[in-house]
MIMI-573809 format. One line per 10 residues: number of its first residue (from 1); their letters; for each residue x, y, z of N, C-alpha, C, O. Coordinates in steps of 0.001 Angstrom, whole numbers, padded with zeros to 6 digits. Example, Ala and Ser with C-alpha at 12.3 -4.5 7.8 and 13.67 -1.06 7.14 Angstrom:
1 = as = 013190,-005690,007800,012300,-004500,007800,013200,-003300,007800,014236,-003319,008465; 012850,-002250,007080,013670,-001060,007140,012900,000030,007870,013409,001138,008039
END
This chain:
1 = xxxxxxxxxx = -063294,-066817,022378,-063649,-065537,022934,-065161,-065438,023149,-065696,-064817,024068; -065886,-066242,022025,-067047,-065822,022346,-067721,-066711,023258,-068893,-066458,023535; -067127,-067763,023792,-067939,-069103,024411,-067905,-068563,025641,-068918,-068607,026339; -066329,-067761,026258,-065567,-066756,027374,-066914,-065819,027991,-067239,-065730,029175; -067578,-065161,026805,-068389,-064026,027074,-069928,-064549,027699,-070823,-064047,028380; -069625,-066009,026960,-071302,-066073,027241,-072029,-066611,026252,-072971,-067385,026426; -071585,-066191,025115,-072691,-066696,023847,-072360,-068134,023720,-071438,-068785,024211; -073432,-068502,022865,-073751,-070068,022802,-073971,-070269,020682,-074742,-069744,019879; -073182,-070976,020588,-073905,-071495,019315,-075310,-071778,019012,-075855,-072567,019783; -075865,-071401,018253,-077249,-071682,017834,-077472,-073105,017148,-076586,-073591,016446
11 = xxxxxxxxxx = -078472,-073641,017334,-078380,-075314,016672,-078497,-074662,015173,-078748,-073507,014829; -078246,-075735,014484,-077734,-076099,012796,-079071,-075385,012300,-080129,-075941,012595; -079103,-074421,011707,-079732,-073710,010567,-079243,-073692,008775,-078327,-072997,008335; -080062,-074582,007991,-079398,-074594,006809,-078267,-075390,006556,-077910,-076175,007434; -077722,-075324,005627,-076290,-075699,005255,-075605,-075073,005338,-075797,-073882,005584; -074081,-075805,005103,-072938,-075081,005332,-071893,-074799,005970,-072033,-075530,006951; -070582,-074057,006175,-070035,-074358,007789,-070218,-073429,008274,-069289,-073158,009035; -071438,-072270,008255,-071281,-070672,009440,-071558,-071490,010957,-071719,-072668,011278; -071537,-070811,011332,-071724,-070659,013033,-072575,-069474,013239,-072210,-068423,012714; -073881,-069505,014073,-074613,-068258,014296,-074100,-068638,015950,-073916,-069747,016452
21 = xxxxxxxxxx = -073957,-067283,016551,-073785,-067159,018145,-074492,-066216,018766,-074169,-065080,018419; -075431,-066288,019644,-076496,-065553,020234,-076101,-065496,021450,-075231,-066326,021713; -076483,-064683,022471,-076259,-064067,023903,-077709,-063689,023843,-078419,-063272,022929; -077912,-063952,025038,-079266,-063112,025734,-079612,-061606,026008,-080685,-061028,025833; -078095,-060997,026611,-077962,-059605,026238,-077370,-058894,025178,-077072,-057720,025395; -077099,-059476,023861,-077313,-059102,022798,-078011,-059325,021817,-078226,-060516,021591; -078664,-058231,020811,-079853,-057902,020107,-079177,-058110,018905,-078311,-057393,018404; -079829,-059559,018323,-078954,-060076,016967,-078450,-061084,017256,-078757,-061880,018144; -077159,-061125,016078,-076534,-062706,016326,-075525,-062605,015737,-075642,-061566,015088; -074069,-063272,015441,-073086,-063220,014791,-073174,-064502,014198,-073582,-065537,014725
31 = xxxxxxxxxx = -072510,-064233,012404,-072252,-065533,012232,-071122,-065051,011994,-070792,-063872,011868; -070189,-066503,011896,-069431,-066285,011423,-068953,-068353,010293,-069213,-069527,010557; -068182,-067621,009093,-067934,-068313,007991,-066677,-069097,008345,-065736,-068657,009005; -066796,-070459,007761,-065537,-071679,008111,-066034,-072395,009460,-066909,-072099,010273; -065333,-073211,009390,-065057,-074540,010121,-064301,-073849,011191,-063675,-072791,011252; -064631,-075013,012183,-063647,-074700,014051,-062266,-075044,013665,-062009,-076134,013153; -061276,-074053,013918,-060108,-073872,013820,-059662,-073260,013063,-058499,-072913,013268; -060430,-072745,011631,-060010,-071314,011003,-059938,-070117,011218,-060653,-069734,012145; -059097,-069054,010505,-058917,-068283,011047,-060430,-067311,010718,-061391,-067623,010013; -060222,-066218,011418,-062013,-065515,011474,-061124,-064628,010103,-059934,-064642,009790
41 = xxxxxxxxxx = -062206,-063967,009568,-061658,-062854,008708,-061806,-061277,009116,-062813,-060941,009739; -060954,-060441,008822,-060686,-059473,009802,-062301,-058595,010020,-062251,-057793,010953; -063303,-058640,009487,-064474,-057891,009612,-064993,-058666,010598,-065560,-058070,011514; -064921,-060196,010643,-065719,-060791,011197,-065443,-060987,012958,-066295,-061210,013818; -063647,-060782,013162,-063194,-060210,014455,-063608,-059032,014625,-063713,-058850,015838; -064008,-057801,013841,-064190,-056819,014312,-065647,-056658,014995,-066095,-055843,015801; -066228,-057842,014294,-068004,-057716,014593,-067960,-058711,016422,-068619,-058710,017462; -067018,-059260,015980,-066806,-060356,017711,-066538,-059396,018694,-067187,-059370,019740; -065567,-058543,018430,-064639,-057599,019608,-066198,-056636,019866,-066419,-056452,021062; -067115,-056110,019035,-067787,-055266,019302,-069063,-055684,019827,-069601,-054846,020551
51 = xxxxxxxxxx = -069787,-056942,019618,-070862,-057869,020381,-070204,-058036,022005,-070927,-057780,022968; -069124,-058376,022148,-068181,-058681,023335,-068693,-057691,024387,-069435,-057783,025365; -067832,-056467,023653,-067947,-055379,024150,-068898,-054780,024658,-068928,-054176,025730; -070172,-055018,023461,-071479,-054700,024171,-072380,-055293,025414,-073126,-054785,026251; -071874,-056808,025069,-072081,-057602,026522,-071646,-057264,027669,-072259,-057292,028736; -070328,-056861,027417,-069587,-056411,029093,-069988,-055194,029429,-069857,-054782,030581; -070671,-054279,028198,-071207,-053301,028715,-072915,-053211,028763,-073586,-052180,028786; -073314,-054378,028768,-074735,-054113,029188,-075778,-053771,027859,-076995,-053940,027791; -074850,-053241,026861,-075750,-052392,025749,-076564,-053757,024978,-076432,-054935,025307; -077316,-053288,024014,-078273,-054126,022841,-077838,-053319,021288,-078357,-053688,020234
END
């Protein structure tokens, strides 16, 4: 969903398995916890659906 929108993984910061994902028109960054192919945990879909959202709507 988020590769769909636009955002890009950020190169390797630290250890660990998060993922940080940045967009240009959004102010911040998402990480999110686990390895590619786990499932997200339900806060951490809620923080995806709402970065998304703000992209398609232009906001920061």
């Amino acid at each position: 969903m988020l590769i769909q929108a636009g955002f890009e993984v950020e190169k390797k910061r630290g250890k660990g398995s998060h993922t940080i994902w940045k967009h240009s028109l959004y102010k911040g960054s998402i990480t999110l916890s686990g390895k590619d192919g786990k499932d997200a945990k339900p806060y951490q879909e809620k923080d995806v659906k709402q970065a998304i959202n703000k992209v398609k709507n232009h906001e920061t």
